[in-house]
C-alpha positions in Angstrom: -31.7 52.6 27.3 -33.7 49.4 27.3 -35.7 50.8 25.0 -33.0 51.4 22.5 -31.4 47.7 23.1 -34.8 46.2 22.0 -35.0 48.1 18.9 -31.3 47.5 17.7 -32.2 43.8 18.7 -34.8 43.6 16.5 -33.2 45.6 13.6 -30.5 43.0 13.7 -33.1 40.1 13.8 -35.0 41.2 11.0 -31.6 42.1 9.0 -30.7 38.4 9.2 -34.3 37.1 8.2 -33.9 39.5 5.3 -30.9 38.2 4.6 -31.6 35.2 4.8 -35.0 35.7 2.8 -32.9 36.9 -0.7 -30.8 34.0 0.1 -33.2 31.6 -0.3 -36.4 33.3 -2.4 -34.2 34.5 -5.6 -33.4 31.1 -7.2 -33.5 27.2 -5.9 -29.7 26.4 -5.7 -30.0 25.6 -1.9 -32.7 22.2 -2.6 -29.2 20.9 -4.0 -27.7 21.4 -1.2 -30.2 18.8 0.6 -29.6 15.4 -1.3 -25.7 16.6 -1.1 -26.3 16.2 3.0 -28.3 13.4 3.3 -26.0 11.3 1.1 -22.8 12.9 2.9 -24.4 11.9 6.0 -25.2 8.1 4.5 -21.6 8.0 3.1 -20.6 8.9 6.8 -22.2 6.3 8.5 -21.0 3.5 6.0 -17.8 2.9 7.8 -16.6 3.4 11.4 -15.4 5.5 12.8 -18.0 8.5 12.3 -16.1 11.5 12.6 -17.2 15.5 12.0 -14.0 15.2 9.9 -15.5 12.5 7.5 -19.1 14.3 7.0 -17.7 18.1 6.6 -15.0 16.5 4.0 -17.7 14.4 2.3 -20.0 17.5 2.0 -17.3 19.5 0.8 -15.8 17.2 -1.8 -19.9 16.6 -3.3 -20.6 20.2 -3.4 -17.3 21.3 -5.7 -18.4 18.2 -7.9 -21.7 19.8 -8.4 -20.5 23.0 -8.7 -21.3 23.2 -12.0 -24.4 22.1 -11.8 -25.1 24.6 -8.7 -23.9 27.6 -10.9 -26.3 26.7 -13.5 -29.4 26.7 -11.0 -27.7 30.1 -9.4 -27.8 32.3 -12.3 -31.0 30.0 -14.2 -32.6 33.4 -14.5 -30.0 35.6 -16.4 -28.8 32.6 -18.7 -32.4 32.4 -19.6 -33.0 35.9 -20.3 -29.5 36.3 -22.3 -29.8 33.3 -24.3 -31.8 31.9 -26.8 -34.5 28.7 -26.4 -32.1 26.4 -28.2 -28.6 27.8 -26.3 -30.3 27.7 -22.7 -32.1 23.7 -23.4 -28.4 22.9 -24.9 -26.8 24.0 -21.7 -29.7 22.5 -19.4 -28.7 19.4 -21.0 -25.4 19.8 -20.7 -25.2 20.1 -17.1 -28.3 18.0 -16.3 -28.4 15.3 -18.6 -24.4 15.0 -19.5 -22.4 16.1 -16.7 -24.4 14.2 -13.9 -24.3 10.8 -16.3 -20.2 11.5 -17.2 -19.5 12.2 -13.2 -20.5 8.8 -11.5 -19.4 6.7 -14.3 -16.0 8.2 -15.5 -14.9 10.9 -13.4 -15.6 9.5 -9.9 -13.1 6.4 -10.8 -10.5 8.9 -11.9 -10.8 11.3 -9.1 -11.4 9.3 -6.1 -7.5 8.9 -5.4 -7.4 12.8 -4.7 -10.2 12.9 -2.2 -9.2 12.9 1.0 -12.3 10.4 2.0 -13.0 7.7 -0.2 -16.5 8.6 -2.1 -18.4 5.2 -3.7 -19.7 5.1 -7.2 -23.1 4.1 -6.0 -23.5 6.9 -3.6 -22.4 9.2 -6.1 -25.1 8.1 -8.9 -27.2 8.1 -6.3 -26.6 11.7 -5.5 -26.9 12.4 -9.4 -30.4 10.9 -9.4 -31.5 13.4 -6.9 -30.2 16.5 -8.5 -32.1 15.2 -12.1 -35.1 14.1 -9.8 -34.7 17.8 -8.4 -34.3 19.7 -11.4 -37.3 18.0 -13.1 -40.0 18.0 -10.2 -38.6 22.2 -10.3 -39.4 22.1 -14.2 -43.1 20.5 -13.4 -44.1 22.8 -10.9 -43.1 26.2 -13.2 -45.3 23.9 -15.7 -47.8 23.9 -13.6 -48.3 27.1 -12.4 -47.4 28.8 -15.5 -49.5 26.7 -17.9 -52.1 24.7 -15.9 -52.8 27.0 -13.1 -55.8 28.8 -15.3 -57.2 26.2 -16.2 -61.1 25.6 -15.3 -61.2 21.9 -14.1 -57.9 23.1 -12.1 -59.6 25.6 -10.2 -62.5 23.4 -8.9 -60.0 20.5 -8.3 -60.3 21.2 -4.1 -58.6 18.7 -2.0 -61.6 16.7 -1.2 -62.1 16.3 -4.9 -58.8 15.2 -5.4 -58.6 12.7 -2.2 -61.9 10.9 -4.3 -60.2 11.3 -7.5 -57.0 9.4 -6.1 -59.2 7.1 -4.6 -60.9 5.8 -7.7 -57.6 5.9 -9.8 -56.7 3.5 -6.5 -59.8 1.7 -6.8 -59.2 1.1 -10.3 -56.0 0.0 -10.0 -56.0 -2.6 -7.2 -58.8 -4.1 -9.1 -56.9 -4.4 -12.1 -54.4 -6.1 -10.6 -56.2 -8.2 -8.2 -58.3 -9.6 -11.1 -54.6 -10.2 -13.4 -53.7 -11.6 -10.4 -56.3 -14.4 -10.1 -55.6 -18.0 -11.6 -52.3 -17.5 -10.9 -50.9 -19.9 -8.5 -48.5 -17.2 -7.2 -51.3 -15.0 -5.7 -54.6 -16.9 -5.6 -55.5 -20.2 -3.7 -58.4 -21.9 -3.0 -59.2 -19.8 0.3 -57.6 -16.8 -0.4 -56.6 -14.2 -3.2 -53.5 -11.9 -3.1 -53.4 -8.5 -5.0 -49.7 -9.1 -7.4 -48.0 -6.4 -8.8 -49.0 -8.1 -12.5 -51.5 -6.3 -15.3 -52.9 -8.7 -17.9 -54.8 -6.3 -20.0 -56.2 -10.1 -21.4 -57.6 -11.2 -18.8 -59.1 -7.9 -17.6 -61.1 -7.8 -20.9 -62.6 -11.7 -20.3 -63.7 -10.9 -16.7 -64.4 -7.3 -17.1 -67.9 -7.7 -14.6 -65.3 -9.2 -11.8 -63.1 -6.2 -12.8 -66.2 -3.4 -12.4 -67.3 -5.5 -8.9 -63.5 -5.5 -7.7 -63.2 -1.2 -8.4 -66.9 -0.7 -6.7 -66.2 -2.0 -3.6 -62.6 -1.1 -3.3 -63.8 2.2 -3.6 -66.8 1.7 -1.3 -64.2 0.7 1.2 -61.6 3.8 1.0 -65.0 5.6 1.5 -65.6 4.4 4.9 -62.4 6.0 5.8 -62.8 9.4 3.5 -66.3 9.6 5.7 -64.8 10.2 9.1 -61.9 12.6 7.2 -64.7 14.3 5.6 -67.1 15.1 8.8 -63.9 16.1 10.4 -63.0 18.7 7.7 -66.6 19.9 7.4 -68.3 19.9 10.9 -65.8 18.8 13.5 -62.9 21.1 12.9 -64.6 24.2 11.8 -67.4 24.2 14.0 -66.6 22.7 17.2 -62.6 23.1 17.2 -63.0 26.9 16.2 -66.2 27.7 18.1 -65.9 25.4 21.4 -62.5 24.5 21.9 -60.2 21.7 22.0 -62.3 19.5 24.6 -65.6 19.6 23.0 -63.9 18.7 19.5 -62.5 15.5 21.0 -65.5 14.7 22.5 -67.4 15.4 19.4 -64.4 12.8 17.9 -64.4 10.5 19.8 -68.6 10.6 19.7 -68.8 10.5 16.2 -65.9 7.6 15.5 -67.8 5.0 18.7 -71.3 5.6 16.7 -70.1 5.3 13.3 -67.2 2.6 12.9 -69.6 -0.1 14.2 -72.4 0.7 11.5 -69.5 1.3 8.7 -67.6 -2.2 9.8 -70.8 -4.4 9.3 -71.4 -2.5 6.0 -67.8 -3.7 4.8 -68.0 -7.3 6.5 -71.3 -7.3 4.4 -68.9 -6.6 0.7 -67.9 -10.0 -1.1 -64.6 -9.6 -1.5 -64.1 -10.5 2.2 -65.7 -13.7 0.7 -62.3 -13.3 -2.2 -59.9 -11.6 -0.4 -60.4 -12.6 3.2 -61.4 -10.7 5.9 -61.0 -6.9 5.8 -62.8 -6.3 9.2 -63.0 -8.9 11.8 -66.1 -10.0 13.0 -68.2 -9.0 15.2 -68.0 -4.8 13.6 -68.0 -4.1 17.4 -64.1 -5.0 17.9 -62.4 -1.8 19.4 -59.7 -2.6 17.1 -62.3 -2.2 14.1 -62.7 1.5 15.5 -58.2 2.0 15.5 -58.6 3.1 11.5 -60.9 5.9 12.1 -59.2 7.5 15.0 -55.7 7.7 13.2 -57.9 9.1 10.2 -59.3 11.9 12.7 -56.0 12.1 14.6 -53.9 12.2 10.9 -56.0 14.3 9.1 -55.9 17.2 11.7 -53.0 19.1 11.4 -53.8 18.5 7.7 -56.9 20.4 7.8 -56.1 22.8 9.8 -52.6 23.9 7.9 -55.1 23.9 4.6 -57.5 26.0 6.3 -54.4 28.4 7.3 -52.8 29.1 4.0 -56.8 30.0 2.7 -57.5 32.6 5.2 -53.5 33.9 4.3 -54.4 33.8 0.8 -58.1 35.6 1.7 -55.8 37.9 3.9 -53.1 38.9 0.8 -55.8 38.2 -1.6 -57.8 41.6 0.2 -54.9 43.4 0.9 -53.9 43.4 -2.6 -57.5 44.5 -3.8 -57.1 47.3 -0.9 -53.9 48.7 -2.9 -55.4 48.6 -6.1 -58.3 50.1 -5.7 -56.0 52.9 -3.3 -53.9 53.0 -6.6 -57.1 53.8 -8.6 -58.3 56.6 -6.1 -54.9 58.3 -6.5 -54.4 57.8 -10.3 -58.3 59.7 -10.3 -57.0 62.5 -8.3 -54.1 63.0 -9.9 -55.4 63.2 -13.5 -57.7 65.8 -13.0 -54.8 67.8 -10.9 -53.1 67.6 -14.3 -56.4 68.7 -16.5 -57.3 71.8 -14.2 -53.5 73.0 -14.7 -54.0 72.6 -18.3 -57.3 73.9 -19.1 -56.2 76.9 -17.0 -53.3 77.5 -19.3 -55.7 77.4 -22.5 -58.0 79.9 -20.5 -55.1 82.2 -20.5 -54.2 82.1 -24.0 -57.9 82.7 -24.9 -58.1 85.4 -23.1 -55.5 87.2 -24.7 -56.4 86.0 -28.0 -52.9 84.4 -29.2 -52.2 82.6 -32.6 -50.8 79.7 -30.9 -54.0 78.6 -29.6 -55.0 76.4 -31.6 -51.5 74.5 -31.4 -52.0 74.8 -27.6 -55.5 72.4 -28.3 -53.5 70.4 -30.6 -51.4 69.6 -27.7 -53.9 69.3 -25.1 -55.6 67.0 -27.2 -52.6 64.9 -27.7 -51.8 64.8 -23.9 -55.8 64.1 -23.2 -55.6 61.5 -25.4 -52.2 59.9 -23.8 -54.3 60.3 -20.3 -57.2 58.8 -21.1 -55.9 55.5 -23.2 -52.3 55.0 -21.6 -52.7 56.2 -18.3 -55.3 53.7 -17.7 -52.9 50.9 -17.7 -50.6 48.9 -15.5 -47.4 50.2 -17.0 -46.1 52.1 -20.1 -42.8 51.8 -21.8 -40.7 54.8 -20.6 -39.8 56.6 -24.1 -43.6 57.1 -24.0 -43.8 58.9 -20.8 -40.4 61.2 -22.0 -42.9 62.2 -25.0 -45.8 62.7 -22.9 -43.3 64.8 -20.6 -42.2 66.8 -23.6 -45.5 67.7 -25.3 -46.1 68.8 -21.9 -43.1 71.1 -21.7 -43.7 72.7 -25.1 -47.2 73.3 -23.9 -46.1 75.5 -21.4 -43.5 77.5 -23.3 -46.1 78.2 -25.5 -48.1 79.8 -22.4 -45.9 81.5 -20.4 -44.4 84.9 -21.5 -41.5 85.4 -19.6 -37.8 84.5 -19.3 -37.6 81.0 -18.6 -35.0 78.5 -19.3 -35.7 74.8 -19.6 -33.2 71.8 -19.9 -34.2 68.3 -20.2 -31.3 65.8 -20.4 -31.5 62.4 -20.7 -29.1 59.8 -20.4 -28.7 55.8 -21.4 -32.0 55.8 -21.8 -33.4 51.6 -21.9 -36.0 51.2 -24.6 -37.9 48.2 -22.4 -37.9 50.3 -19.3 -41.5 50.4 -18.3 -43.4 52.0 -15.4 -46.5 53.3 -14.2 -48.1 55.9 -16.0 -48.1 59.4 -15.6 -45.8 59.0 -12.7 -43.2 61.3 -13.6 -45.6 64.3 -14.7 -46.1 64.9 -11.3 -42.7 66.7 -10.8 -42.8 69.1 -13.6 -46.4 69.9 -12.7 -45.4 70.9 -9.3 -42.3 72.9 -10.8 -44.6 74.8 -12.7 -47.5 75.3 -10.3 -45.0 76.4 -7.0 -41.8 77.8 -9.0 -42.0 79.3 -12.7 -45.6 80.9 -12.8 -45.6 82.5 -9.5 -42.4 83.8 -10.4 -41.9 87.6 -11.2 -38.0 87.0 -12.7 -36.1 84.9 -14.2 -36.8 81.5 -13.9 -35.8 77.7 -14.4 -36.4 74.3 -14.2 -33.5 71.5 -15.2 -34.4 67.9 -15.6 -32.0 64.8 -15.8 -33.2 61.6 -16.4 -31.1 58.1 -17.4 -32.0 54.7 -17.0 -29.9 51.7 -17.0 -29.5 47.9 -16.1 -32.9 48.0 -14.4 -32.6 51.6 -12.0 -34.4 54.9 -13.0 -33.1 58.4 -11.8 -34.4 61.3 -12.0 -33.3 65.2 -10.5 -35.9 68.3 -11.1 -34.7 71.3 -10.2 -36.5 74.5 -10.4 -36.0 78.3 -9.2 -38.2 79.2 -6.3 -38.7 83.1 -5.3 -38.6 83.8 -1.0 -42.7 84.5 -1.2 -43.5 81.0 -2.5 -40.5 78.6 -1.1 -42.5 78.0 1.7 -45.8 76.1 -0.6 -44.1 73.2 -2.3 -45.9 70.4 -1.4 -49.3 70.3 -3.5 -51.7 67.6 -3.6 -49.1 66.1 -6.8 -46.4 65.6 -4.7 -48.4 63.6 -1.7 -50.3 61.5 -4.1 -46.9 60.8 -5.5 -45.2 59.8 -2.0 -47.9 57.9 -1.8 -48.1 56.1 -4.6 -44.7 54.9 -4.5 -45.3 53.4 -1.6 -47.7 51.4 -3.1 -46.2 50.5 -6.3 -42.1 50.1 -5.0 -42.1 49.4 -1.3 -38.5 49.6 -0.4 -37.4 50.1 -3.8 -37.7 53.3 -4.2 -36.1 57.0 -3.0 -37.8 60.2 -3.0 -35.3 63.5 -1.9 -36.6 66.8 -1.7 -33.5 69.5 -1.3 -34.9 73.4 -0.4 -32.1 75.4 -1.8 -31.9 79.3 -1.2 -33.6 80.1 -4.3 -34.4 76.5 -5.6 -36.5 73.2 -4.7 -34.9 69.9 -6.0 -35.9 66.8 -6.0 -34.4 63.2 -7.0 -36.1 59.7 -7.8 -35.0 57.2 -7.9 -36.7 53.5 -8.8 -35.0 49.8 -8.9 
């Protein structure tokens, strides 16, 4: 009994999580959702009293007002994929660029005296600015990972690189603006020198040697602190933390930060822009408060590190898992190929045995299906008109061969041009039709096939007559490197029914 509580338990939790996973994965309406609660909840706290009634009223009012723009983001995917380039940047505009500029300037004014709460103008805009600030970070990152993601200087672009990149760009700009900055009475006096927010591309050219100095040691300076991040990310954490524990990495921490910040703060008490800027360090370099900056670097830069080093070993993890199916894929694409040739060659060894006129059609054929094998089968996925001709060479093949009464029906319905799938997938069922039901069979025989595909789905039924003697054998190597290949290829999207009729073996697929 126990037993069975804990298992509907966790069918129930992991219902919910999937649930909530297609909820959330399929599009990105719900990051609209978070500027509407944050500025529902600063609208809220505007004006006493704060009431649940207020904030759930706010919320509600700010979500019907974007509901158009909430819509668009909902079904992004199918407006893009049923409209044109022009229609689909038209309506983009349209909600993004119009509707969100119309709503806090006209419509707010208009509507506000139906609300039930009183919404401001500002909050409004300001709620507008998020969803555009939204929309366009969304419209980067596709960008990026679309576009950018390939390319070489990309790929070697770690995060250590990047922290020195920003760095210099950081370097380079405080000096730029602490050398616009000088001379002017605002930010410089005679014993000291304030970086302004001010760029005087002027001035930079006539003391370009001050501007060079400035960058230099700014960046020798954000150095001293990318020192202690960096022999934290390279020995501290993923020798001592991983191999030793917790106590000998903050030993090794605290070690490392009370021998180094003394030797790196006379270093920058030694740069002359203490001499411009005043003093960056105080003096003596042995002040415990000279040593404060390195430990929130360590104590910062750890959870950092270590969620990095996380999402690699993931990404080695799915990265291996994924070679692991492939090259399973490529094992059972090998075995079933020759499974196919072996049935084939056998039927040529039968017609030239008996010395039929049709041979040479039969080797017309069987060059035609060895040449589909070799080329397409070889690829990822096929268009599905070209496995239905594959399948049908394949049939006219075997009427060729066999000499007896046999009666086959292939019916196809709605059939989507665009519909592609793995090769040589659906052979597998006609093969095993033949091999276990028509050419053991001494009568009569059958084999019906119907096959439609629509809006995304495949089906497809094979039914074939089975005599008492051979019922019992219909599971060949075909049909387990099938099941198995599935699996592989449409985890959970996919059904596989085999029905043992009195005289008949069915059985249905069918693929989303």
């Amino acid at each position: 009994m126990n037993n069975e509580i804990i298992l509907l338990h966790e069918i129930i939790i992991n219902t919910v999580l999937k649930r909530i996973q297609n909820l959330f994965l399929p599009n990105n309406a719900w990051t609209f959702v978070v500027p509407v609660l944050l500025i529902s909840l600063i609208q809220t706290s505007e004006k006493e009293p704060y009431t649940w009634n207020e904030h759930i009223s706010c919320t509600a009012i700010m979500m019907a007002l974007l509901l158009p723009v909430l819509l668009f983001v909902f079904y992004q995917e199918k407006i893009r994929k049923a409209s044109s380039t022009r229609n689909y940047f038209l309506l983009w505009v349209a909600c993004f660029v119009v509707y969100l500029s119309v709503l806090p300037l006209f419509l707010i004014p208009i509507l506000s005296p139906l609300f039930p709460v009183e919404l401001t103008q500002d909050n409004v805009g300001m709620l507008c600015l998020f969803c555009i600030g939204i929309e366009l970070t969304l419209v980067l990152t596709e960008y990026f990972n679309t576009q950018l993601s390939g390319s070489h200087w990309l790929r070697k672009l770690n995060l250590e690189k990047s922290i020195l990149l920003a760095l210099l760009l950081l370097s380079v700009l405080l000096a730029a603006m602490g050398v616009s900055s000088m001379s002017d009475p605002r930010y410089h006096s005679a014993n000291n020198l304030l970086i302004g927010p001010t760029l005087k591309p002027l001035v930079l050219l006539k003391k370009l040697p001050t501007f060079f100095s400035f960058a230099l040691q700014f960046f020798l300076l954000y150095m001293a602190g990318f020192f202690f991040y960096f022999i934290n990310n390279r020995f501290l954490i993923p020798v001592l933390l991983k191999q030793k524990g917790m106590i000998i990495y903050c030993l090794a921490a605290i070690g490392s930060i009370l021998f180094f910040y003394p030797l790196i703060a006379q270093l920058i008490i030694w740069l002359p822009i203490n001499n411009v800027f005043g003093e960056i360090i105080g003096s003596p370099p042995f002040k415990a408060e000279n040593g404060w900056g390195a430990f929130a670097i360590m104590l910062v830069s750890l959870p950092i590190i270590l969620t990095i080093q996380w999402f690699k070993q993931n990404n080695q993890i799915t990265m291996l898992e994924k070679q692991k199916v492939e090259n399973e894929l490529h094992l059972l694409k090998q075995q079933i190929n020759p499974h196919f040739f072996f049935n084939t060659l056998n039927n040529l060894y039968g017609l030239s045995l008996t010395r039929s006129e049709q041979t040479p059609e039969v080797i017309l054929h069987l060059s035609d299906l060895m040449r589909y094998v070799i080329y397409e089968g070889q690829k990822e996925k096929v268009l599905l008109t070209d496995e239905i001709n594959y399948i049908e060479d394949y049939l006219r093949l075997q009427q060729i061969r066999i000499h007896k009464q046999l009666d086959i029906t292939f019916e196809k319905h709605s059939i989507d041009n665009q519909f592609e799938l793995p090769p040589l997938l659906l052979i597998i069922f006609i093969e095993n039709a033949f091999k276990h039901g028509i050419e053991p069979a001494e009568n009569a025989c059958y084999l019906k096939m119907n096959l439609s595909c629509a809006n995304g789905k495949l089906s497809l039924s094979c039914e074939n007559s089975v005599e008492p003697t051979t019922k019992k054998s219909q599971s060949g190597i075909g049909l387990l490197n099938l099941k198995r290949r599935l699996e592989l290829l449409y985890p959970g999207k996919h059904e596989l029914k085999m029905e043992n009729g009195q005289n008949s073996f069915k059985i249905i697929l069918e693929l989303n």
